[in-house]
C-alpha positions as CSV (number, residue, x, y, z in Angstrom):
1,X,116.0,101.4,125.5
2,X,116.6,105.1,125.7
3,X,120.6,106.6,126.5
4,X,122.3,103.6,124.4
5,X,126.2,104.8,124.6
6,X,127.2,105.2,120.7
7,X,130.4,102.9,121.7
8,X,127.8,100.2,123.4
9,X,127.6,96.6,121.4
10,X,124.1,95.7,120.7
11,X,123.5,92.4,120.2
12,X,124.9,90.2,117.0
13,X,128.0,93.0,117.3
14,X,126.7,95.6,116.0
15,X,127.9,99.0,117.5
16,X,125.2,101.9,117.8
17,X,125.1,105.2,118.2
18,X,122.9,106.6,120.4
19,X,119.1,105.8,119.9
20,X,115.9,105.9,121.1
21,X,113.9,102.7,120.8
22,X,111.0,103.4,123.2
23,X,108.8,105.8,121.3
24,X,106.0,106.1,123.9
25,X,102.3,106.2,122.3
26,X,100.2,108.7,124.2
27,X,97.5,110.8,124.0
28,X,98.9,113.1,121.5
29,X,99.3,110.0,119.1
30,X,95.5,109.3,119.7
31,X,94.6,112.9,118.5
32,X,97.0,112.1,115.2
33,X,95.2,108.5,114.2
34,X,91.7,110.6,115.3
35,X,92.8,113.5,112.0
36,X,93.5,110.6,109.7
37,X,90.5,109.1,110.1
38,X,88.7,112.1,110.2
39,X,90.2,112.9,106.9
40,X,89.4,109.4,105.7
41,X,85.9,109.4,107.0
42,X,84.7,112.4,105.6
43,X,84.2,111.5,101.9
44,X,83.3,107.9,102.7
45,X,79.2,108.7,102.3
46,X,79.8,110.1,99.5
47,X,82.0,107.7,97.8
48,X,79.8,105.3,98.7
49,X,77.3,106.1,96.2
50,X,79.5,107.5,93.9
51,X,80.0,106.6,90.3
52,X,83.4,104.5,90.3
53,X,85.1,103.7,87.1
54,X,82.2,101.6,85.2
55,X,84.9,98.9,84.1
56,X,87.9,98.6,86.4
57,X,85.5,98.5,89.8
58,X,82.9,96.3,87.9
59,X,85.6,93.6,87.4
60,X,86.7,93.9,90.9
61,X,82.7,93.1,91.7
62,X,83.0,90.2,89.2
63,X,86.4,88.9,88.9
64,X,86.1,87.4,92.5
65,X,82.8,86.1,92.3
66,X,84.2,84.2,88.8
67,X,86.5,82.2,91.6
68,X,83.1,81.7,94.2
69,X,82.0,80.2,90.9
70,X,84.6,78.1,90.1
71,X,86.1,80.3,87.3
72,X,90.1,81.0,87.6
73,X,92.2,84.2,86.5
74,X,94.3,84.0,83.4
75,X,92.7,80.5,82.6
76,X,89.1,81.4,82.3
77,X,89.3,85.5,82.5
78,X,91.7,88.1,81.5
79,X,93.1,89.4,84.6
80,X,96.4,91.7,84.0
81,X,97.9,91.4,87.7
82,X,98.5,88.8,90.2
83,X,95.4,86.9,92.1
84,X,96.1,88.3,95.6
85,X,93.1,91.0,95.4
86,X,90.8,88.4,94.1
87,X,91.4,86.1,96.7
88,X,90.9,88.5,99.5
89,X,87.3,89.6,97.8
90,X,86.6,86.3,97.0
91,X,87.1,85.3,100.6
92,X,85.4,88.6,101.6
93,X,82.7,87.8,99.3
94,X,82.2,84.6,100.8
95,X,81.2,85.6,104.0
96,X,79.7,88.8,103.2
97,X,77.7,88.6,100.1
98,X,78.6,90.2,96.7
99,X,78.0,93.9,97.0
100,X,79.3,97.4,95.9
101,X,78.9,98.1,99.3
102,X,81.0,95.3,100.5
103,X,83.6,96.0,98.0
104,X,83.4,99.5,98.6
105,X,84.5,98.6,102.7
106,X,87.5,96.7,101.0
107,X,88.8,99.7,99.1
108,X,88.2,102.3,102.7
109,X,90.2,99.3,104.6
110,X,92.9,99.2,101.8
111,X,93.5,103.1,102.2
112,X,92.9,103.3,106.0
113,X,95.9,100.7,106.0
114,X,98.2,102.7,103.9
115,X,97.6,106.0,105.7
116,X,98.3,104.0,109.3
117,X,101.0,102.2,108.3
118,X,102.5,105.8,107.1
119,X,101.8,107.2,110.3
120,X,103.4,104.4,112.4
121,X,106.2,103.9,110.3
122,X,107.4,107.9,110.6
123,X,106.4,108.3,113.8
124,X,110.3,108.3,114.8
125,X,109.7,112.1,113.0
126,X,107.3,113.4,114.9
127,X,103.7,113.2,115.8
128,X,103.0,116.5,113.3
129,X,105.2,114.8,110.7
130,X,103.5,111.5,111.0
131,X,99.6,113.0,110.9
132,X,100.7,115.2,108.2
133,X,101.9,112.8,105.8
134,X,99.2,110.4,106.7
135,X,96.9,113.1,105.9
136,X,98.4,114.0,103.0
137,X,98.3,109.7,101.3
138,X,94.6,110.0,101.6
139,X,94.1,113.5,100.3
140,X,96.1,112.0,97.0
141,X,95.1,108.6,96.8
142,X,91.2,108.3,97.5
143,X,90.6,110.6,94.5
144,X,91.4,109.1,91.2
145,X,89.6,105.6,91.7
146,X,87.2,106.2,94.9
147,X,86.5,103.2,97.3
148,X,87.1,100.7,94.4
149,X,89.1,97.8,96.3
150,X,91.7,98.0,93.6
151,X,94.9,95.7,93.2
152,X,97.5,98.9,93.3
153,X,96.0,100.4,96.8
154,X,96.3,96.8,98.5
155,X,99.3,96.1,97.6
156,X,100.8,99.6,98.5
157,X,98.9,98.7,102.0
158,X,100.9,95.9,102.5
159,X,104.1,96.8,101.3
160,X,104.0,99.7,103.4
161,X,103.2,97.5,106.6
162,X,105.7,95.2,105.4
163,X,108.3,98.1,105.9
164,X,106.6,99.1,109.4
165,X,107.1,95.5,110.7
166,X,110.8,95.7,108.9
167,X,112.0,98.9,109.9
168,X,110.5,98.5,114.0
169,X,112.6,95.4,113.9
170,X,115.5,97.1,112.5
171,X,115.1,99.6,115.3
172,X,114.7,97.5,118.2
173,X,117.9,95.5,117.2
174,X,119.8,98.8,117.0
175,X,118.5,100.1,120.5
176,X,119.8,96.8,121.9
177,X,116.2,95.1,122.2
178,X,116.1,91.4,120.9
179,X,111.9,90.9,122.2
180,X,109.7,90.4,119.0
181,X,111.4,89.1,116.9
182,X,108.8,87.7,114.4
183,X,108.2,91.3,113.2
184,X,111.1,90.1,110.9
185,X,109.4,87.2,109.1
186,X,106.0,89.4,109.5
187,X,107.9,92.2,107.0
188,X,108.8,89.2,104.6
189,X,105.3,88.2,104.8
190,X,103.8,91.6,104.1
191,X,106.2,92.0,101.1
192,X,105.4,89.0,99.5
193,X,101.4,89.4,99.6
194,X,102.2,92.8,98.2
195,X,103.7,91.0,95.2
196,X,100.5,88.9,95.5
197,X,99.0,91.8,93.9
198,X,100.6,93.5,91.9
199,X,103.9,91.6,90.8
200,X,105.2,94.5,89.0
201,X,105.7,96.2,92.1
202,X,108.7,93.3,92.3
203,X,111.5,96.5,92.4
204,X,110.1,98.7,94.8
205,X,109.4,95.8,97.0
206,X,113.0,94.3,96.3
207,X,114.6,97.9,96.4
208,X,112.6,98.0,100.1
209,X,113.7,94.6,101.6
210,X,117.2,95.2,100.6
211,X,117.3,98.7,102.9
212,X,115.8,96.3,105.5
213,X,118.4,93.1,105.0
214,X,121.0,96.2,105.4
215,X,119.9,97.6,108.8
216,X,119.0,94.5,109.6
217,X,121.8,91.9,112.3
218,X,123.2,89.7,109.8
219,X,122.2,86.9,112.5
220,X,118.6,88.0,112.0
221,X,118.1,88.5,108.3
222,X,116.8,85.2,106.8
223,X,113.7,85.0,108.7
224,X,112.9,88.3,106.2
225,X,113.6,86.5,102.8
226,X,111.9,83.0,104.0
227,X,108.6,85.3,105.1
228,X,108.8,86.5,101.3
229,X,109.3,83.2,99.7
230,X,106.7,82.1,101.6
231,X,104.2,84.5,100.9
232,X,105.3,83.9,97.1
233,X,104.9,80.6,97.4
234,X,101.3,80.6,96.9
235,X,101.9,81.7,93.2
236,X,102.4,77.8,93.1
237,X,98.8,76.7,93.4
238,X,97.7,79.3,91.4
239,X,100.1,78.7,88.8
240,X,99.2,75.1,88.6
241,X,95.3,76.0,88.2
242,X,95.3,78.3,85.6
243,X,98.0,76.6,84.0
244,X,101.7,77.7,83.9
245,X,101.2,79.3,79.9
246,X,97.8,81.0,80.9
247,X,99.9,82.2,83.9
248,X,102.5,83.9,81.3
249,X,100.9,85.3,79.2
250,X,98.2,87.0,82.0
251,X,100.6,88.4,84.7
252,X,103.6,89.0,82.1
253,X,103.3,88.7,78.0
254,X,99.4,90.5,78.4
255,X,100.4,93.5,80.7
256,X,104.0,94.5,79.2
257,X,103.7,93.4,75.6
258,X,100.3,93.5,74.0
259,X,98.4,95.9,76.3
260,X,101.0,99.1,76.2
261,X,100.8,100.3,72.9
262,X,97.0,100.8,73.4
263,X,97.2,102.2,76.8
264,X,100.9,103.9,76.7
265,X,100.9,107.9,76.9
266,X,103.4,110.8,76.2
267,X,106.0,110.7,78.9
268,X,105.9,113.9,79.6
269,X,102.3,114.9,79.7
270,X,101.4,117.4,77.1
271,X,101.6,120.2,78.3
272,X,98.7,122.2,75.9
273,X,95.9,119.5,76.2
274,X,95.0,116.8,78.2
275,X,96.4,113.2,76.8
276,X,94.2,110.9,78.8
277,X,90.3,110.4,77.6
278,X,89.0,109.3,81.4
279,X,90.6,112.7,82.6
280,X,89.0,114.5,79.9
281,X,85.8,113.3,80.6
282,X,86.1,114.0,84.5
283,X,86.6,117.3,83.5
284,X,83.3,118.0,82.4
285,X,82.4,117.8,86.3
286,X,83.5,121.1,88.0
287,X,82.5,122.1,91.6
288,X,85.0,125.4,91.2
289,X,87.9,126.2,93.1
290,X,88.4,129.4,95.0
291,X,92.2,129.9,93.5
292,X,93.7,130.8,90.7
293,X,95.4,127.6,88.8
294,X,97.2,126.8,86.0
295,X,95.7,124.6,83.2
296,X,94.4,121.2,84.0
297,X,97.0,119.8,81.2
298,X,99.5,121.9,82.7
299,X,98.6,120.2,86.2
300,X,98.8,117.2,85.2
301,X,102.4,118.5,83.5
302,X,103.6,119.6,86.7
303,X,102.2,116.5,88.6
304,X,104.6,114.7,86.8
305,X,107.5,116.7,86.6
306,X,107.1,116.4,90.6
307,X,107.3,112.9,90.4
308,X,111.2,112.3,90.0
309,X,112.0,115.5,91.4
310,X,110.1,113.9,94.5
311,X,111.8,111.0,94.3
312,X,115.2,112.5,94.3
313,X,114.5,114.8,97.4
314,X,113.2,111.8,99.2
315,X,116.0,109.9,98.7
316,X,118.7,112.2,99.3
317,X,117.5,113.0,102.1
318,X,117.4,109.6,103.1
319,X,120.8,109.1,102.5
320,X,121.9,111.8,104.1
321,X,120.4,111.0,107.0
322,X,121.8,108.0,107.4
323,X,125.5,109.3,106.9
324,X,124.5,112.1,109.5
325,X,123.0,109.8,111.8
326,X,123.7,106.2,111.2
327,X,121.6,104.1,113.2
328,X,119.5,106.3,114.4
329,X,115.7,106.0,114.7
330,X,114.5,108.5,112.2
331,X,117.2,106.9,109.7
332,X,116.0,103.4,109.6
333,X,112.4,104.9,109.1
334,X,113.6,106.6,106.6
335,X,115.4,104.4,104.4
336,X,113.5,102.0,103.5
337,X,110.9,103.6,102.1
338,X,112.8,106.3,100.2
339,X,114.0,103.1,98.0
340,X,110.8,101.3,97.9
341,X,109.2,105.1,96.8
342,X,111.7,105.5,94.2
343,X,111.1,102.3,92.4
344,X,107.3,103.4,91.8
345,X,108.6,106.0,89.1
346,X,107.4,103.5,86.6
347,X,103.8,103.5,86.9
348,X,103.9,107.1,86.2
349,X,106.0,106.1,83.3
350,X,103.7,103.8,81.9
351,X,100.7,105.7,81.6
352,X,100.9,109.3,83.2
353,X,97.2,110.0,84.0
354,X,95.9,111.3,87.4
355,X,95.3,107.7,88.4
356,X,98.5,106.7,87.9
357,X,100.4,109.5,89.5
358,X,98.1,109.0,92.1
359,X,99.5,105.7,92.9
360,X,102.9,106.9,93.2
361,X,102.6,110.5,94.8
362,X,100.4,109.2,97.7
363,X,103.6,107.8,99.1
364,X,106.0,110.5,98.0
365,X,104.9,113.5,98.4
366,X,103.9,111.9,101.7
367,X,107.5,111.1,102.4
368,X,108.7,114.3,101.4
369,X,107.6,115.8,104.7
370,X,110.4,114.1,106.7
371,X,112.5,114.7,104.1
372,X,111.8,118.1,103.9
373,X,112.0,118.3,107.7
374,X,115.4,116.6,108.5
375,X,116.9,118.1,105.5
376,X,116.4,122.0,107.0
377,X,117.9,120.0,110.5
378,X,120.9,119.2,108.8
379,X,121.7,122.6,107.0
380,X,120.0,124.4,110.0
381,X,120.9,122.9,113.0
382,X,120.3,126.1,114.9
383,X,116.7,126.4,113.9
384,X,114.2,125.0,115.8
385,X,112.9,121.2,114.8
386,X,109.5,122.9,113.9
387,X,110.7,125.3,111.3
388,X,111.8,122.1,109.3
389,X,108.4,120.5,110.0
390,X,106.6,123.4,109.0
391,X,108.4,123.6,105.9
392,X,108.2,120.3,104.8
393,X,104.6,120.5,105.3
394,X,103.9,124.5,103.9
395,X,106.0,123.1,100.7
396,X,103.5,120.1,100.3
397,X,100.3,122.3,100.8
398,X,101.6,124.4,98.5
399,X,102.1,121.9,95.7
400,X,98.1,121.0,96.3
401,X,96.6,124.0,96.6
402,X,98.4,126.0,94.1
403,X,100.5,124.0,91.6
404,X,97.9,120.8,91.1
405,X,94.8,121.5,93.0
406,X,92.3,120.2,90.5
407,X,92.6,116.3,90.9
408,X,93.5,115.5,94.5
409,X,92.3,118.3,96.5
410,X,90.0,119.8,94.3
411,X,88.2,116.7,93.8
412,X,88.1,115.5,98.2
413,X,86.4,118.5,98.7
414,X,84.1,117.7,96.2
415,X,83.3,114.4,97.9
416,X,82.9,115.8,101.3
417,X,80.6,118.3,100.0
418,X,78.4,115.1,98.3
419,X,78.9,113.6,102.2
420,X,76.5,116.1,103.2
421,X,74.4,115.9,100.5
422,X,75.7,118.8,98.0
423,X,76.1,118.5,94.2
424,X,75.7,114.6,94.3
425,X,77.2,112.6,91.7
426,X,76.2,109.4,91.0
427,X,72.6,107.5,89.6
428,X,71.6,103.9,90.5
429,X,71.3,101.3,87.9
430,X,69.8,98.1,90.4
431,X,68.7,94.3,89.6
432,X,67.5,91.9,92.2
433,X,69.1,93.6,95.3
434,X,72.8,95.1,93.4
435,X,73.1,98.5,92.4
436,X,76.2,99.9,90.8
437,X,76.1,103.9,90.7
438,X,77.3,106.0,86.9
439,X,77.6,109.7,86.8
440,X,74.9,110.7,83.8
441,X,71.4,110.4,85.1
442,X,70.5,109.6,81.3
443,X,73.1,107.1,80.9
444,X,71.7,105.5,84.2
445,X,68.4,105.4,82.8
446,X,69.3,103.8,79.6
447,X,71.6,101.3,81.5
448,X,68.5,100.6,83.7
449,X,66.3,99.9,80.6
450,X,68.5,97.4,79.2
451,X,69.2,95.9,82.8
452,X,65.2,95.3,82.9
453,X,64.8,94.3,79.5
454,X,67.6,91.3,79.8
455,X,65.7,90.7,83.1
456,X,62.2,90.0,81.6
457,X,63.7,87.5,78.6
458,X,67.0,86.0,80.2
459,X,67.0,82.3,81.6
460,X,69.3,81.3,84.4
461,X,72.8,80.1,83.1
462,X,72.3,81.8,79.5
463,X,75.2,83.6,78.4
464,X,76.3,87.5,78.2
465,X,78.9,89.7,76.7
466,X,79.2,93.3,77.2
467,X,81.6,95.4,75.3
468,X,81.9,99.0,73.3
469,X,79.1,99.3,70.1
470,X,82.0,98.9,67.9
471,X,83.6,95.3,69.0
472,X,87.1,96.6,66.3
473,X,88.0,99.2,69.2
474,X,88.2,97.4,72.8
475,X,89.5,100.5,74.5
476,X,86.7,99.9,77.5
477,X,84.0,97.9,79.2
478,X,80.8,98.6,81.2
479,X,82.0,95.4,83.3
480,X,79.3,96.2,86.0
481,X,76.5,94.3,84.4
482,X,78.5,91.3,84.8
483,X,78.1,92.0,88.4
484,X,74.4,92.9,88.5
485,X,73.4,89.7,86.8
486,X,75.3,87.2,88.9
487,X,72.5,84.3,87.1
488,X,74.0,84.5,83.8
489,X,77.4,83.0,82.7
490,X,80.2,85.7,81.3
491,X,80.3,84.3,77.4
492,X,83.7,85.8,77.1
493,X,87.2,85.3,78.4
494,X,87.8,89.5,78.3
495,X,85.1,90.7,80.9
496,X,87.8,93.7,81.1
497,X,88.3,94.8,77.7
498,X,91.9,96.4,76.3
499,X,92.8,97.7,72.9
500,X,95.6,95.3,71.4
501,X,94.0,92.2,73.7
502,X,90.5,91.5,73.0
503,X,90.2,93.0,69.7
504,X,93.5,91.6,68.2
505,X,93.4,88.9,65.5
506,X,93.6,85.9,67.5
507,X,91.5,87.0,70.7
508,X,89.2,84.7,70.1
509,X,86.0,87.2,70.8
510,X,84.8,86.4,67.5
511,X,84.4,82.5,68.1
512,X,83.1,83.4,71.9
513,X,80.3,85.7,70.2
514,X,78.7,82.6,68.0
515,X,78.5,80.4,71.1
516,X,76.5,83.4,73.3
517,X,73.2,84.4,73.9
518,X,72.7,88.3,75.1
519,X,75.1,91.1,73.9
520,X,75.0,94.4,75.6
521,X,77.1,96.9,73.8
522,X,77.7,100.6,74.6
523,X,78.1,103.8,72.7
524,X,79.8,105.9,75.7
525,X,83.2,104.8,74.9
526,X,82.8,105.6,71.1
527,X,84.4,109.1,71.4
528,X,87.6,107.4,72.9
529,X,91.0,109.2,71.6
530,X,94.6,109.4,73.2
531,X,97.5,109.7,71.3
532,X,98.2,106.1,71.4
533,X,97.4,102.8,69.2
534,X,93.9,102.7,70.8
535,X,92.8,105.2,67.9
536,X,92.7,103.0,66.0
537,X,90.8,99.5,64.8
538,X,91.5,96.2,65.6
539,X,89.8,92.5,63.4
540,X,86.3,93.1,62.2
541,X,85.4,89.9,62.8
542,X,83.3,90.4,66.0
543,X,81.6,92.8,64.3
544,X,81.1,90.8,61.5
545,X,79.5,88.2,63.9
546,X,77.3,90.6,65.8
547,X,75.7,91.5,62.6
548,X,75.1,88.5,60.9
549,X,74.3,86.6,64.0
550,X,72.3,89.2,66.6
551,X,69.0,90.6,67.0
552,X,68.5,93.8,68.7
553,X,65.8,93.5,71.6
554,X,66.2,97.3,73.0
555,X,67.6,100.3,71.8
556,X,68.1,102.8,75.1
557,X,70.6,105.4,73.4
558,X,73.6,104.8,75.1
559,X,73.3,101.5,76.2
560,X,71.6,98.6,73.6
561,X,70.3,94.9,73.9
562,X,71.1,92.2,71.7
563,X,70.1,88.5,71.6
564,X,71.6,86.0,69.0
565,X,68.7,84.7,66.9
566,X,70.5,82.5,64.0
């Protein structure tokens, strides 16, 4: 309801300033949503024969048909986060057959949803602001990992539609509106099937529904945390499948304990090389870039260096906001997810490659538009509302073209160009009707070899392990063959492989080697480095195994075929 007095009660008590809760969706809005998605779309042919990353998208091709198959996370497979994303597939799968194409559609739905749901949620800013920002989430996020339906990307989907649902409810009760009000339990919902997927997203999520329980009536704010404890409550089946130890040690011990020493990198970046070996590697593809730019280590340097400085301008801004205008439209929309963004520091924490601080500056550098914007109103109140906007927008721009250009923007307009057919990156390795795409032609063809030679000599429900030539450093996985031959049964519990996990002591590989029948092991991952405890080797005794117990059967170069003979 537009024209609220600011001394008017709206209902549950709660007095208001003066709001507008009917922002009216017109034709203007239309040509916003029509940018995103022309922005999304562009890259999508491309991507869709793109090489993704040969481990992390071939478990999300595997992992869910392991549950089709009657096979269970934690129990039967290491799987690092929660099961949310392998349901989904699983369910996806179901219907739709296992494919990288299908799975590909997952990941363009999972970054579609975030983009939307950061347009609706600031469009109280502006349609500019809102297209903008949307535009700039899928400009940073569909790089790093591609289409791969990853867990991350789905659960940033939901969580940010968690605080759509949240903060419109928020709104209406402030405007005096009490109509809809399941968008309350909807936001609990959201946030709970966010944590679904990646439960260490547990303080962003919590930081976000506390701004929401805040705004929120106090009349009207359990329906949010019984839509979360519902949502979470489907931890309990899983829990009792896998087993509540298996459970543990997968979503908690596994991930925080034994996997960061091997996967852990200098916080900051260096600022002379480039600490990451998948970045190094993606380096070696270049498709130029018209402006000057500093170093690609001293991007990634300053990518990270933006992340808390970000943060900080995000939430300030927030915050003043809210003592500028409390109530108001733009600060509700606001709020929330400046505390939600904050809490995401710690993936770049963790492991500060360009994936990572992906994950996180797809939402703030996105928020830091409005920020940007109602900052410059509030020191500025003469200027005009677009000077703000422009700002927020040039400052943004500026940061991708100039300051970090090589890994998000760099690299979209490198997929659009392979969207019409330029400088295409990606070879097909195929069995019986699934391809999965790699990035070396040669590598493909050796990969292909070994695919055909398993294919002749392999028999329905044997056995197969794929891991790195040398089984003492388990730093990476060529998954995707797990996914091309669906007839054959995983003969290992570490289909992904991590250093400090599958090649410890007490892994277990060792014993899961005797009892198998074809070993496909690959040299590509040889050469892996990072200033971390993945240089170095784990037990010998899956080695030890391999060659006292395996036969080769073909020798591609990068990729070989093994089959146990005694």
């Amino acid at each position: 309801m537009p024209g609220v007095d600011s001394e008017a009660e709206a209902p549950d008590g709660i007095a208001t300033p003066e709001v507008t809760t009917d922002l009216r969706w017109g034709r203007t809005d239309a040509l916003g949503l029509a940018v995103v998605t022309l922005v999304l779309a562009l890259p999508v042919a491309g991507l869709m024969r793109y090489q993704g990353p040969p481990m992390e998208e071939g478990f999300m091709l595997a992992f869910p048909e392991q549950i089709l198959n009657g096979s269970w996370p934690h129990r039967d497979f290491l799987h690092l986060y929660g099961p949310g994303s392998l349901w989904v597939l699983a369910a996806v799968y179901k219907v739709l057959g296992v494919s990288l194409t299908v799975e590909r559609s997952v990941g363009l739905v999972q970054h579609a949803a975030v983009a939307y749901g950061l347009f609706v949620l600031l469009r109280p800013f502006g349609r500019v602001v809102a297209t903008s920002s949307a535009v700039v989430s899928v400009l940073v996020l569909i790089g790093p990992l591609g289409l791969s339906a990853m867990a991350w990307n789905g659960a940033l989907a939901f969580g940010i539609w968690g605080l759509v649902a949240g903060t419109t409810a928020a709104r209406r009760y402030r405007g005096g509106s009490t109509d809809r009000r399941w968008l309350v339990p909807l936001a609990g919902v959201l946030s709970g099937i966010a944590l679904l997927y990646r439960p260490d997203l547990v303080l962003a999520v919590g930081l976000g529904l506390a701004a929401l329980w805040f705004d929120l009536p106090p009349q009207r704010r359990r329906p949010l945390l019984w839509g979360t404890l519902g949502a979470l409550a489907l931890y309990v089946p899983h829990v009792l499948i896998s087993g509540v130890g298996d459970s543990f040690r997968g979503m908690f011990l596994e991930p925080v304990f034994q996997l960061r020493g091997g996967r852990s990198l200098p916080v900051p970046p260096s600022w002379g090389e480039v600490d990451g070996f998948l970045q190094r590697a993606g380096v070696l593809r270049t498709s130029g870039w018209p402006f000057p730019m500093p170093a690609l280590s001293q991007q990634i340097f300053l990518w990270f260096a933006l992340i808390p400085l970000s943060i900080a301008l995000v939430v300030f801004a927030a915050w003043r906001l809210r003592r500028r205008e409390p109530g108001s439209e733009r600060a509700i929309a606001l709020w929330a997810p400046a505390l939600f963004s904050a809490a995401l520091l710690q993936q770049a924490v963790q492991r500060p490659d360009t994936a990572h601080l992906s994950w996180v500056t797809g939402i703030t550098f996105a928020l830091a538009i409005p920020a940007i914007a109602s900052l410059v109103a509030s020191v500025r109140p003469a200027w005009p509302s677009a000077a703000g906007v422009a700002l927020g927008i040039g400052t943004v721009a500026v940061v991708l073209v100039a300051v970090i250009p090589f890994y998000p923007l760099r690299t979209y307009v490198d997929l659009v160009g392979q969207s019409a057919g330029r400088n295409r990156f990606g070879f097909p390795i195929t069995n019986d009707g699934r391809t999965f795409y790699y990035g070396s032609a040669e590598a493909a063809a050796d990969a292909q070899a070994v695919v055909d030679s398993l294919r002749e000599r392999a028999e329905p429900g044997d056995s197969l392990i794929v891991g790195p030539v040398d089984l003492s450093r388990t730093n990476y996985s060529d998954s995707f063959f797990y996914y091309l031959f669906p007839d054959l049964v995983p003969g290992t519990r570490y289909i992904e492989m991590d250093p400090g996990i599958a090649d410890a002591d007490d892994s277990g590989l060792a014993d899961e080697l005797e009892r198998n029948d074809w070993l496909i092991v690959s040299d590509a991952w040889s050469g892996w480095t990072e200033p971390n405890d993945s240089a170095g080797h784990g037990s010998d005794a899956a080695n030890r195994v391999v060659a006292e117990h395996y036969c080769p059967v073909t020798d591609a170069g990068t990729f070989r075929l093994l089959e146990r003979c005694r």
